[in-house]
DODREN-328081 format. One record per atom (N, C-alpha, C, CB): x, y, z. Coordinates in steps of 0.02 Angstrom, whole numbers, plus 50000, padded with zeros to 5 digits. Glycine has a CB too. Example, Ala and Ser with C-alpha at 12.3 -4.5 7.8 and 13.67 -1.06 7.14 Angstrom:
<nodes>
506604971650390506154977550390506604983550390505654977650452506424988850354506844994750357506455000250394507044997050286
</nodes>
This chain:
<nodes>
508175152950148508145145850163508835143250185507895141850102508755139050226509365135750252509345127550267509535139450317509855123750265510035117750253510325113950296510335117550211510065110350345510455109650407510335101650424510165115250469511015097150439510975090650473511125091150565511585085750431510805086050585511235084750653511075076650636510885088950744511685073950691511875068050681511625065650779512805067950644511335062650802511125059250875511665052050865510045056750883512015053450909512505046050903511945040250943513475046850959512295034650915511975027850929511315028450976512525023050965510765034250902510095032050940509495029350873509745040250994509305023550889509075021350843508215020750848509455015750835508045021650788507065023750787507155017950739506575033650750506405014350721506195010850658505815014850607505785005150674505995012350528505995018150473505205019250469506385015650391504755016950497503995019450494504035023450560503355012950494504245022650599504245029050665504565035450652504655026850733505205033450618505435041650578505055044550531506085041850538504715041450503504345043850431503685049450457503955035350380503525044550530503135049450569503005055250588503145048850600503725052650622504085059250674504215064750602505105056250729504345063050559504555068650502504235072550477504765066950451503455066550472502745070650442502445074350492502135065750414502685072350564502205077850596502695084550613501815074550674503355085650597503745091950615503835094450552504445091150654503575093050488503555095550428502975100950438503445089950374502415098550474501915101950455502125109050479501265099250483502285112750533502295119550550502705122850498502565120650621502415128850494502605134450421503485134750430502145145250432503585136250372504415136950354504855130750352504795141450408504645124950358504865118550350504715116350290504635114450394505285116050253505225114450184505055109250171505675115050152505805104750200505925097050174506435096350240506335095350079505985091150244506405085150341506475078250321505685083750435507075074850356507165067950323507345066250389507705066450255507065060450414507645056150486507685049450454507235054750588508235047250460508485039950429509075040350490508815039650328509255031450497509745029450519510375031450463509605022450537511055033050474511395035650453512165030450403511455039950511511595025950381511925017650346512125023350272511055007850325512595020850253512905020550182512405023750129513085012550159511905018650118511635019150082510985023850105511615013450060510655024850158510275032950165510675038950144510095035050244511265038550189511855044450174511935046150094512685041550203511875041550063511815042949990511125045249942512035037049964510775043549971509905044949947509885052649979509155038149993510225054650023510065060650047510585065450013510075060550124511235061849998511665065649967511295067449880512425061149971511135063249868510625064749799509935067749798510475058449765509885070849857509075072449849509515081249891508215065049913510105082849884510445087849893510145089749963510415092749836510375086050029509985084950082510635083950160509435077350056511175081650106511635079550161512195088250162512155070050131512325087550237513015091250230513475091850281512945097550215514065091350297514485089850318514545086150370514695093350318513975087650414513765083750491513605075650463512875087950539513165076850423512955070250424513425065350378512215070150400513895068950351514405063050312514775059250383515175067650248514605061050436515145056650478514575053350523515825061550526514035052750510513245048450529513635041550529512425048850456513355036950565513755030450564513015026150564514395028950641513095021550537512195016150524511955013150610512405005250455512215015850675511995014550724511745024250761512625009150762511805027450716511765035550728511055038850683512585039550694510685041650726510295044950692510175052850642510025044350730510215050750588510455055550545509755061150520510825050950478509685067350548509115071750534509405078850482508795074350615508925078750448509225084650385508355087050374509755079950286508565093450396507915098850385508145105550343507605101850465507865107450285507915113050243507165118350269507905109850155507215123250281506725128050275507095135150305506025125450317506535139750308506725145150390507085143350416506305146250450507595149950430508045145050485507915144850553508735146850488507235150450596506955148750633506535140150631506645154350635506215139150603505905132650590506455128750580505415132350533506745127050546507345121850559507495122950617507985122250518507825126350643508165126450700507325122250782508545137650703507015125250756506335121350806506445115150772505365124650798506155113750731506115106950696506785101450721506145108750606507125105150747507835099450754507835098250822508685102450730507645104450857507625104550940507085097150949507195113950979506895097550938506055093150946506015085350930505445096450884506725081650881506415080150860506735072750905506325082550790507035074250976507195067451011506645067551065508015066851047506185072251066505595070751109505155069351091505405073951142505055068950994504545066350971504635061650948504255068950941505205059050955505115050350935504745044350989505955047250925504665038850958504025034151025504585031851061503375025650995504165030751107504415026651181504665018351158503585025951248504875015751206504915006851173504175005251165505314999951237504334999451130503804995951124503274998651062503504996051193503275005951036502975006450991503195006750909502705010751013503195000550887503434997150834502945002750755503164986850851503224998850718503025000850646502244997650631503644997450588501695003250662501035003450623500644997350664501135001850530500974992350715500774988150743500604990650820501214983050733500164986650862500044986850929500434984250967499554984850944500604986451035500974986251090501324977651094500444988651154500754973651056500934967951058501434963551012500454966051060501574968850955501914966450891502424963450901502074970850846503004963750967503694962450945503554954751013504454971050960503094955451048502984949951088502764940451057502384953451130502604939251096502364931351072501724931151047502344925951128501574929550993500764930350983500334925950989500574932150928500684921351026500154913651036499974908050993499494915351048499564905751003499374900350983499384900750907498774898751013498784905450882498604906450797499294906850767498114914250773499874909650801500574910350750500784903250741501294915050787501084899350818501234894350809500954888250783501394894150845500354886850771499824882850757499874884050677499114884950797500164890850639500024890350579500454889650535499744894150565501024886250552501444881150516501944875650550501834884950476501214874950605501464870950680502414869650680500974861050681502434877850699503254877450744503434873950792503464882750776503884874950832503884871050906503614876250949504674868450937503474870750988502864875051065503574881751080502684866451184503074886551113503624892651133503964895651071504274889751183503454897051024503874900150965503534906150966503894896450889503874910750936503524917450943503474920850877503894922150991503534926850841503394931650781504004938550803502394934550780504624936750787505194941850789505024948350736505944937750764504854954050748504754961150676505444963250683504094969650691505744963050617506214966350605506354973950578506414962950576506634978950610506354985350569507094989750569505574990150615507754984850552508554987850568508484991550509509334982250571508944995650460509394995750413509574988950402509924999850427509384989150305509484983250284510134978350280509264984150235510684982450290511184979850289511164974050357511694985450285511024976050411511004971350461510464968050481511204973550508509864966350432509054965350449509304958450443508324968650393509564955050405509854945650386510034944950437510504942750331510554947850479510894945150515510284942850597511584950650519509884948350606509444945750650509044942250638509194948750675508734945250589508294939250568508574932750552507934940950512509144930750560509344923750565509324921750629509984922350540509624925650664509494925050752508764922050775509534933450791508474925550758507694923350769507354916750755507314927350730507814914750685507334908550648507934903850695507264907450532508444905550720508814899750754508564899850840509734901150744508144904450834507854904150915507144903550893508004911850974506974897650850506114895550836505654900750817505744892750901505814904450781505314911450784505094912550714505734918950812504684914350679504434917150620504574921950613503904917250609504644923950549504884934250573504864936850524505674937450604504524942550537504074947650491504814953950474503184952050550505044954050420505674959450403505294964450369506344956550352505194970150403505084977550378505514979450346505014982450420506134978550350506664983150325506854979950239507404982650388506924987350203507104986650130508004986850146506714994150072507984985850071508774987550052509144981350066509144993850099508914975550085509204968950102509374964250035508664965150150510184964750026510314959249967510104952949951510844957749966509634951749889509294947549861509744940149903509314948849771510364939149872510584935549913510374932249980510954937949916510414935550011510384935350073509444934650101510814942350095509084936250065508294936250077508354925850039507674945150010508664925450010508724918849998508924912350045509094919149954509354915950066509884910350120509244910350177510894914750162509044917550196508614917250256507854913350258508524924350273507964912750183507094908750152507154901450162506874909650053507814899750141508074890950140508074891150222509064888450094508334894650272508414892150331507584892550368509054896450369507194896750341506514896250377506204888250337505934904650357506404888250272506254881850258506164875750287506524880750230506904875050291507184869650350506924869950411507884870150366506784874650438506594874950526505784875550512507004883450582505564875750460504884874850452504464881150485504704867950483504774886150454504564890950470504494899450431504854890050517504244903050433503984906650396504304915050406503264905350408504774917350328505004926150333504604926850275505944929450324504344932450311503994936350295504384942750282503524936250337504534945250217505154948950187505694946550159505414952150224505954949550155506274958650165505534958950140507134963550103505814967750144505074973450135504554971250117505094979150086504434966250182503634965550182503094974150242503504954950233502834975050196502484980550217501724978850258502384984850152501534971550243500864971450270500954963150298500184973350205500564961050363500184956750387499994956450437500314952650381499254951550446498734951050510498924943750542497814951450484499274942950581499424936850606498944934250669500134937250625498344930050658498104930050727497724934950754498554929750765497604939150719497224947250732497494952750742496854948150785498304951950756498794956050767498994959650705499294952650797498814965550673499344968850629499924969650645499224974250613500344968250575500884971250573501024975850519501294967150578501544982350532501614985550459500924989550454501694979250391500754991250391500254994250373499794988350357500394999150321499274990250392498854983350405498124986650425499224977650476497594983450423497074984150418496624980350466497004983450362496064983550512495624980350564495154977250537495334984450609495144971650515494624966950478494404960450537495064963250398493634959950514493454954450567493904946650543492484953250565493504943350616494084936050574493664933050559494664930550615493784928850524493204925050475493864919650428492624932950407493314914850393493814910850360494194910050282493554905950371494424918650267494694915950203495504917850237494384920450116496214916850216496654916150239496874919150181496814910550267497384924050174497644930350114498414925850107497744941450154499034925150069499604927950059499854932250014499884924450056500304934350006500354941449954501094944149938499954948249991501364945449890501854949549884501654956249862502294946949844501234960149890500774968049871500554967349936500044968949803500824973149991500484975750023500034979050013500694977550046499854983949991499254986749972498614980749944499494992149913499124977149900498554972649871498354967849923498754968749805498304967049982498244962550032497844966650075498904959750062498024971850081497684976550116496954978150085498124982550118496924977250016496254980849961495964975349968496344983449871496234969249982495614964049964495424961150048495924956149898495794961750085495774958750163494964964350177496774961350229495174972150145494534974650173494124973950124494514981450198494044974250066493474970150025493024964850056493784966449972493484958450088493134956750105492634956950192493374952950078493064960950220492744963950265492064967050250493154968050287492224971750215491424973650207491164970350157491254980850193491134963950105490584961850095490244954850136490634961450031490494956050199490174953050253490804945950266489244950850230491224946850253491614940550242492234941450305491954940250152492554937050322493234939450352493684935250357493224941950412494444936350393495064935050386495244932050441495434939850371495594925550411496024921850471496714925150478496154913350455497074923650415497944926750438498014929950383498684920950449498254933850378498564940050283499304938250331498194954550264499654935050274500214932750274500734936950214500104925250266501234942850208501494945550179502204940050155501524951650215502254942850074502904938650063503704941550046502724934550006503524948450073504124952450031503874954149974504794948550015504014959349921504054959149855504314956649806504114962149845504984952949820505354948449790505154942249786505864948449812504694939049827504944933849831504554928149775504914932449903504214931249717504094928449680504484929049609503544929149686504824932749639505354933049575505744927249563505874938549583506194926549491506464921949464506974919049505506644923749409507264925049545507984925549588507664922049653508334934849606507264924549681506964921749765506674913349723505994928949815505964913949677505464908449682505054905749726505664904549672504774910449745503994911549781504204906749854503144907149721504714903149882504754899849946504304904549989505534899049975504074907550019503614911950060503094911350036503734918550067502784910849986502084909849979501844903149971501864913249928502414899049961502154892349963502034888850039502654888149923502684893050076502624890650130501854895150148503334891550176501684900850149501034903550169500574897750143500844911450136500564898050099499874889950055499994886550093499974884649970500494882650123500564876150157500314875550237501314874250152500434883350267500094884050309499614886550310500294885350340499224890350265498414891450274498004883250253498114898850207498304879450231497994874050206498004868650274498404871450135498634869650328498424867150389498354869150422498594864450412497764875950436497654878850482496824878150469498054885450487496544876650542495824873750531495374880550521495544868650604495654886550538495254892650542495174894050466495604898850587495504891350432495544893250352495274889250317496174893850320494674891150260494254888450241494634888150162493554891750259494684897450148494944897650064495444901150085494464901449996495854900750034496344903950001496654909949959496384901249983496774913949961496844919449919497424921649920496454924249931497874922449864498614922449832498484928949808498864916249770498904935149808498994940449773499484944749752498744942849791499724945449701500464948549679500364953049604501104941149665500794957249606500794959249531501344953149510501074968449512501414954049439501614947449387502184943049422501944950449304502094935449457502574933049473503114931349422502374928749503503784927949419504024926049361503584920249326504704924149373503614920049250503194915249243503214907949247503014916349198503714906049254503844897649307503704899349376504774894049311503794902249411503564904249477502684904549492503884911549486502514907549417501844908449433501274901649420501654914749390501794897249396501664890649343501674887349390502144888049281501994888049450502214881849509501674884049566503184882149544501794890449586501374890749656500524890149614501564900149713500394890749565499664885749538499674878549555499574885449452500304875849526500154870349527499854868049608500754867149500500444871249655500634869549716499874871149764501354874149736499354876349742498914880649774498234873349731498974891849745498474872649683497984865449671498044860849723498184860849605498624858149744498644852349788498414855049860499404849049789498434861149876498194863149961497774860449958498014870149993497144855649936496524853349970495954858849981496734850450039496044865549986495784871249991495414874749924496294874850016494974876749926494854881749869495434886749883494044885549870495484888949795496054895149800495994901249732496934890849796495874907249769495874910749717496754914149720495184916249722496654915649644497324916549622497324923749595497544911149567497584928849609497564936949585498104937249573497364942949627498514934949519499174938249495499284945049447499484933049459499004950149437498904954649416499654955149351498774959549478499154955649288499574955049215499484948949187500364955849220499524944349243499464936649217499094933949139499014933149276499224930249109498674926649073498134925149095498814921649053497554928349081496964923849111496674918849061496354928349136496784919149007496714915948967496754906648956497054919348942497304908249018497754900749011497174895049065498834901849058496974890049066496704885049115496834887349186497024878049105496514886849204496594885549288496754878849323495954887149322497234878649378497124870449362496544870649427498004863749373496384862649434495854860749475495884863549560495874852749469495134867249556495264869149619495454877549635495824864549638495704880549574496004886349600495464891549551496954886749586495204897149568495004903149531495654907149512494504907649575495624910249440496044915449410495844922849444495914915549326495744927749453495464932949472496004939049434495374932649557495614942049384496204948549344496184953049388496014952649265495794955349444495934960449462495924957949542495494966049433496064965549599495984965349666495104965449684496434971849696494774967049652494094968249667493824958649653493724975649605493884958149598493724951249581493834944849621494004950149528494374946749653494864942649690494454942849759495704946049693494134947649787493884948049858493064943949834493854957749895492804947049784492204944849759492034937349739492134948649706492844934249727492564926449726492624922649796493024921849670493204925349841493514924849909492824923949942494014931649937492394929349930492004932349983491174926649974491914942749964490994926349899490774921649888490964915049897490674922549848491254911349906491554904249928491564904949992492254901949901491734909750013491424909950082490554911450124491824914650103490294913950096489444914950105489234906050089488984922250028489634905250015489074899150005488704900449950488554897950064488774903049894488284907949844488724914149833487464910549882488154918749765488614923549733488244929149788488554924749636488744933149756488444941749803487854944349783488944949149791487514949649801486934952749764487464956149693486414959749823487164956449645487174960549591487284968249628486454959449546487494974449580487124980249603487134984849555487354983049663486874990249550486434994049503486904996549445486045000449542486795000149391487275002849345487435008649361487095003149284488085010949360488255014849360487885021349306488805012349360487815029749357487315034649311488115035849256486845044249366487595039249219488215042449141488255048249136488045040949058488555049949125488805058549091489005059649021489495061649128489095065649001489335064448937490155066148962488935069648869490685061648898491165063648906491425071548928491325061348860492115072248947492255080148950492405082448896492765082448991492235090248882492275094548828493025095848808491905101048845493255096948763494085096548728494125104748783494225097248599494835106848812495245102048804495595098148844495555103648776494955095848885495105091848938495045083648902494565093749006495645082648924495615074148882495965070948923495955072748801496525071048971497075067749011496705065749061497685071949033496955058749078496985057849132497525057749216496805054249111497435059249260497895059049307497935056449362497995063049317498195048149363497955045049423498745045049484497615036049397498475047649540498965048049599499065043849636498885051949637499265039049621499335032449687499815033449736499565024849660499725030549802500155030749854500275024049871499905034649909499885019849827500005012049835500325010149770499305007549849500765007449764501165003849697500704999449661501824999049717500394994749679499864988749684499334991449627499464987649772499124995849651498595000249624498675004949551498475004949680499205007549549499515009649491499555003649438500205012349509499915000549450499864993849426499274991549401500024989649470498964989449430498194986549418497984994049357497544986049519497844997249370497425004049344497955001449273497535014349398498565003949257498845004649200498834999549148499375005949212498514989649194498264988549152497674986149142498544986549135496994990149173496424990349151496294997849115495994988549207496665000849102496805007749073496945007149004497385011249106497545002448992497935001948956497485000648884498404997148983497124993848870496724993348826496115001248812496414986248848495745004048851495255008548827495755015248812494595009748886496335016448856496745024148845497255022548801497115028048916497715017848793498325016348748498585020748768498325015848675499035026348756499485030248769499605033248850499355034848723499965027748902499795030148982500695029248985499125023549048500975035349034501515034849067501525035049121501865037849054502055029949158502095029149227502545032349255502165023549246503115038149260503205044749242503305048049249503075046949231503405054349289503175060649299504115064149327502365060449367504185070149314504725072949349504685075149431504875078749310505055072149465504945072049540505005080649546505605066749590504445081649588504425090749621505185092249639503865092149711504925097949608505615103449616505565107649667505735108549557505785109949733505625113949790505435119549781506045114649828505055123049794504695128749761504475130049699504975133049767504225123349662504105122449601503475120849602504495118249570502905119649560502365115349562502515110249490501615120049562502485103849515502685098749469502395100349391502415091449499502865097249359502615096349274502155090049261503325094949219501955092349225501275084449211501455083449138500145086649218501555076849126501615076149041500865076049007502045068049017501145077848950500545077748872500395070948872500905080048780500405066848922499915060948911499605057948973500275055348877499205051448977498885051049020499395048649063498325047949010499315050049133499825048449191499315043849234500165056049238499865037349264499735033249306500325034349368499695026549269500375037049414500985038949453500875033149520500955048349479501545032649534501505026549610501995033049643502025015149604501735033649668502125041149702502395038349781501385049449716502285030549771502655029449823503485026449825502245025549854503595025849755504025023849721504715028849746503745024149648505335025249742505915025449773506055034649741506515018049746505875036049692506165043949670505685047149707506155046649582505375048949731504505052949759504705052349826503565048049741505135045849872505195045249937505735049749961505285038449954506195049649929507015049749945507115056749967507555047949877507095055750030507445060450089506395062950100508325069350049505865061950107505335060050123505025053750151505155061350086504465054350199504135050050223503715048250132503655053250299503495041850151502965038650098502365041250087502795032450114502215043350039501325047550031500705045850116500745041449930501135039450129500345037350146500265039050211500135029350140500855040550232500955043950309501025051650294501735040850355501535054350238501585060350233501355063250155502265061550256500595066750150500585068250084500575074550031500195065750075501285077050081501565082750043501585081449990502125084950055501925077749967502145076649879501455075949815502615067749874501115071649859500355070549817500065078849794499655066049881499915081949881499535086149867499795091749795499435089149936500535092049811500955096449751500725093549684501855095649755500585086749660500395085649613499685083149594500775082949601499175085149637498555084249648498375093049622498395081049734498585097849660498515104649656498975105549568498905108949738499215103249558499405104949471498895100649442500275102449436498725095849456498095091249387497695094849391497685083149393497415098549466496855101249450496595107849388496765102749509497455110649416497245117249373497705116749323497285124849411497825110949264497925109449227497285107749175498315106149247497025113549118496675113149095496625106549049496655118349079497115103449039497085094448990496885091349046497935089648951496785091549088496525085349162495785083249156496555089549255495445078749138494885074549125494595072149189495065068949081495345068349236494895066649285495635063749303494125062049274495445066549391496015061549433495795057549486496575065449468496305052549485496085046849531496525047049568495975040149509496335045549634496735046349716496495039849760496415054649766496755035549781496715030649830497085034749909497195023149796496765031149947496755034250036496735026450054495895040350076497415026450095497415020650133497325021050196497925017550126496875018850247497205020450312497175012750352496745027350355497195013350436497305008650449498025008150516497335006150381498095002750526498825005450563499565004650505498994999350644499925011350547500395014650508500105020450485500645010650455499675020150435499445025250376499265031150441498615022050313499485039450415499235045950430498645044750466499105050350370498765047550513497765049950563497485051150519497535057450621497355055150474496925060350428497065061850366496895066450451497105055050329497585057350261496905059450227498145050150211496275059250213495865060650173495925070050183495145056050191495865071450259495965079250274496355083350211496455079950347497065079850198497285084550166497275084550073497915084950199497195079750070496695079750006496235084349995496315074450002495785082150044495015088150043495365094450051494325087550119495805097050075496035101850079496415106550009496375099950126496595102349972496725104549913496285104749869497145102149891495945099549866495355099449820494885106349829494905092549836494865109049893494295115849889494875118649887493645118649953495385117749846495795124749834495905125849778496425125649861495475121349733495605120249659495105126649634495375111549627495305126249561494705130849526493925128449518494935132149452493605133349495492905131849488492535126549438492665137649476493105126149412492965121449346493445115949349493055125449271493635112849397494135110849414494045100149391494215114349501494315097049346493905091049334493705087049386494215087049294493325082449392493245075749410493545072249454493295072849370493565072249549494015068449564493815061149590494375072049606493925055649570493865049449579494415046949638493925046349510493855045749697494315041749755494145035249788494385045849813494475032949809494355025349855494665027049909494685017649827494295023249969494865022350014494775014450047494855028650076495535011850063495725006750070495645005550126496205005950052495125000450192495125002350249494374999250268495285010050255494504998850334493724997050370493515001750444493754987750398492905001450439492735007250508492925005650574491955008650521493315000350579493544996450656494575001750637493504981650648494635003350595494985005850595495285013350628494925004550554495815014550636495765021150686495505028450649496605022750719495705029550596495385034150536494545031250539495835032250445494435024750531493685025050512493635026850452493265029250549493435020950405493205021750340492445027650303493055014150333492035025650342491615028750335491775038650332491225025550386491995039750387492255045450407492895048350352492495043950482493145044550331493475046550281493295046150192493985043450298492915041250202492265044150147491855050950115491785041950172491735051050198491235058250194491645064650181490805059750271492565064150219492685069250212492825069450133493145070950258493255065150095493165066350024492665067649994493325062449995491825066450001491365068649962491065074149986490955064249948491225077750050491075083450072491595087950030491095083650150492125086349996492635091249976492285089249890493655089250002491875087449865491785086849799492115079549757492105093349774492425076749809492685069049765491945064749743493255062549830492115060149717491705053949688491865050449715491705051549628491635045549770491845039349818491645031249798491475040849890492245028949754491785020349725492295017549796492075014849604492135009649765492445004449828492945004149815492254997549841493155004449776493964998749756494105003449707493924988549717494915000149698495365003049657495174999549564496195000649696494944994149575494794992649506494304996349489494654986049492493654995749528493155000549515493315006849494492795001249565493515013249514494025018349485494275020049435494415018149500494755012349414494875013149351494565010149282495395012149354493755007149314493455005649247492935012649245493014997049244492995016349307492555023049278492905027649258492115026549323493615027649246494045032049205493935029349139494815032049226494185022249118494055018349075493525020949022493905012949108492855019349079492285024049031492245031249009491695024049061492585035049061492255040149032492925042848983491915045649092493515040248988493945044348928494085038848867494795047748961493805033148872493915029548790493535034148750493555020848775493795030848687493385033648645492645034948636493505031348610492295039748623491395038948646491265034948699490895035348589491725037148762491555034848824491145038348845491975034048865490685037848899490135041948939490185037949017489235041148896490205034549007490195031949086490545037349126490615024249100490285038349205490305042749248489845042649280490395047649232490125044849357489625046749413489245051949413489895047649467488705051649454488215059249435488745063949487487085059149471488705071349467489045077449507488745077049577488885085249473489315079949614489265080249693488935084749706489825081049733488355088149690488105095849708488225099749764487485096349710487955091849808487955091349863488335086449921487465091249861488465085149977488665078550003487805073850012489195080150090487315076750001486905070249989486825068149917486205071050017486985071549864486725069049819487625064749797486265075349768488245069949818488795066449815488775058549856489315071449842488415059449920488375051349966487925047049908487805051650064487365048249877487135044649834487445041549781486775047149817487725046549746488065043249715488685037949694488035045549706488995039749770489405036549786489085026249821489755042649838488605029549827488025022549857487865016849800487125025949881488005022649758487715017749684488295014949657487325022549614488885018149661489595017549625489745009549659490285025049654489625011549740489975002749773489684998349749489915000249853489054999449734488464993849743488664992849650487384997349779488804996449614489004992349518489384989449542489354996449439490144992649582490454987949591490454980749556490354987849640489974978249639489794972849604489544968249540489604972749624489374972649507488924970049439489554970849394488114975549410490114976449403490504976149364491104970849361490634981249366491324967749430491554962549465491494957349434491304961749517490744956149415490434951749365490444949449315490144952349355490504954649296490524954249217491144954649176490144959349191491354957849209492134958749188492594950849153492544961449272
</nodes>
């Protein structure tokens, strides 16, 4: 094995186009581990710790493209030749269409009525210099969507007060998801338009409920992203209020739907109050929250992402959904299978699961020792909830959801880990997300043993999408998965079947018809469980 950087002076890609370019020159044999990052301070250091950097790339400069490939040294040496003809042409931005970095018309400007001639600036620099344009932008009338992480809290502040003032809307730092007008940006999802209107600090979680309500016949005016910060104590939600203020004057928007894991709790105390006064129905999904506490007038609580689309989607029909059937039972698994092992590639989702988990399993870690290169990962003696998209799992790697080397390494140990009860896997697709991320899943899964537990999947997504939902359905239950709707769903059939004298469970895949059946029945509790809950 060999260890090799090259440094491309002042040529610059955006960090979802490298993540690409990385996952698709990883794949040919003898390619260990490939990283392309712009060559800023702080990559140079994530690579120096993931034992990735060497001598070339210490003199990488943050306008230089910095590539570090370990394998063969035939394959490295291909892998490096290749990799300035496989980056995109202009114009093809991060997970968005040809149209992303252009003017998007009317629906942008109309939805927090800017001045005429305003446009939607995507930012996708190294964070160190993402403020500085993105100030450019909001001083040339523009809204602007910031892809880029690593941007000082500070500074996501100053840039929040000046969209304030100009009456206008950032979206970020590391905002990962929104549909502006029909236009994705980021990792984003083909949903019809229709009138409930999303904001969110959870991409994923914007993404799980935008297609929720897609398929239960419902659809989307704007999914408005807020950064992940920005409901924190330090930011204070300015981006989602401003999102409320403009879905509330935008005539295409009927309801409302707010979604975040736990805002701060004055933060979460205010944008209620504030989501009362929109005039709008508003459901509220703060995931952890009190539900306990009043609602004030006007707004739904919703504990989970499933619940959250299910009241959305109802307030929009006009009436509740159909009910749907109970989920079939099994008996629990035989000792000494007792663990559970859920693999997320969405943060959002981990989250949610650990705490609808939390009450029936008690003992869950979020966890795990990052793979060792020619290692197959360790799994702890307890139940695992993993976000494997999380900053240790990435570093000097593309993100699971484009590249899912890392999963499969710890998908292929739960399996043939005789304590494994049952694992759960979410599949996002959509734009951004992998052509074929279900492929390589299914691909490990028939590589498991014969006795191999239980795998529980969702995928996040609609059939207008380029993957195609459906199609990625089938390939997971053609490989032996269990296919429910949602990520909550998932984890109340883990729920059942490993509490104590749990039994809940799907009937076995024998087949892909009797696996499609059952999977028919799983969406359709869903609902009933939605319900009741």
């Amino acid at each position: 094995m060999v260890l090799r950087n090259a440094v491309h002076k002042d040529l610059y890609a955006d960090s979802v186009a490298l993540m690409r370019v990385a996952a698709r020159l990883a794949e040919p044999p003898g390619v260990e581990t490939i990283s392309l990052v712009m060559g800023t301070p702080a990559n140079r250091d994530v690579l120096a710790r993931s034992g990735l950097l060497t001598s070339p790339g210490h003199d990488a400069g943050p306008n230089d493209l910095l590539v570090a490939v370990r394998g063969e040294p035939d394959a490295v040496d291909t892998a490096l030749a290749l990799v300035v003809d496989a980056l995109p042409g202009p114009g093809e931005g991060p997970g968005a269409g040809p149209e992303a970095g252009a003017d998007t018309g009317p629906p942008v400007r109309s939805l927090v009525g800017a001045p005429a001639g305003a446009s939607l600036a995507l930012i996708s620099t190294p964070g160190p210099y993402a403020a500085a344009e993105a100030l450019k932008a909001l001083r040339l009338g523009m809204h602007v969507f910031v892809f880029s992480d690593h941007v000082p809290i500070e500074q996501e502040v100053l840039l929040k007060r000046e969209a304030a003032r100009r009456g206008l809307l950032v979206m970020g730092p590391d905002c990962g998801t929104a549909v502006i007008g029909g236009i994705p940006l980021g990792f984003a999802n083909e949903v019809r338009a229709g009138r409930v209107g999303l904001v969110g600090a959870s991409g994923t979680g914007l993404q799980q409920v935008s297609s929720l309500l897609h398929s239960m016949g419902s659809g989307v005016s704007h999914v408005i992203g807020t950064g992940s910060r920005d409901v924190s104590a330090e930011v204070g939600g300015p981006t989602m209020r401003a999102g409320l203020d403009a879905l509330a004057a935008d005539p295409a928007t009927e309801i409302i739907v707010l979604v975040s894991k736990p805002p701060a709790p004055h933060v979460a105390e205010q944008l209620l109050r504030h989501a009362s006064a929109s005039g709008k129905p508003v459901v509220a999904c703060f995931l952890g929250t009190d539900q306990a506490a009043p609602a004030p007038a006007g707004v739904t609580l919703a504990p989970t992402l499933l619940e959250a689309a299910r009241s959305a989607a109802s307030l929009a029909v006009g009436g509740a959904l159909p009910p749907g059937e109970e989920l079939p039972k099994l008996p629990a698994p035989a000792a000494p299978r007792h663990l559970l092992r859920a693999l997320y590639a969405g943060g959002t989702f981990a989250h949610e699961a650990a705490l609808l988990l939390g009450p029936a399993l008690g003992d869950i870690t979020r966890t795990a020792p990052p793979p060792v290169p020619g290692a197959a990962p360790r799994l702890p003696d307890r139940h695992l909830v993993l976000d494997l998209g999380d900053d240790e799992f990435t570093a000097g790697r593309p993100h699971p959801m484009i590249d899912p080397t890392v999963r499969t390494e710890y998908l292929r140990a739960a399996l043939a880990d005789p304590r494994t009860a049952a694992v759960v896997l979410d599949v996002v697709i959509g734009h951004g997300a992998a052509p074929d991320p279900a492929a390589a899943l299914a691909e490990a899964l028939a590589e498991g043993p014969a006795d191999a537990p239980p795998v529980i999947a969702f995928v996040v997504g609609t059939d207008d999408d380029p993957q195609g939902l459906t199609a990625q359905q089938r390939i997971l239950r053609d490989a032996g998965a269990y296919v429910v709707d949602s990520s909550t769903t998932a984890a109340r059939v883990c729920a059942g079947l490993l509490a104590a004298g749990g039994d809940l469970m799907l009937a076995p895949a024998a087949s892909p018809s009797t696996a499609a059946a059952a999977s028919a029945s799983a969406s359709a509790s869903a609902s009933r469980i939605g319900e009741t809950a």
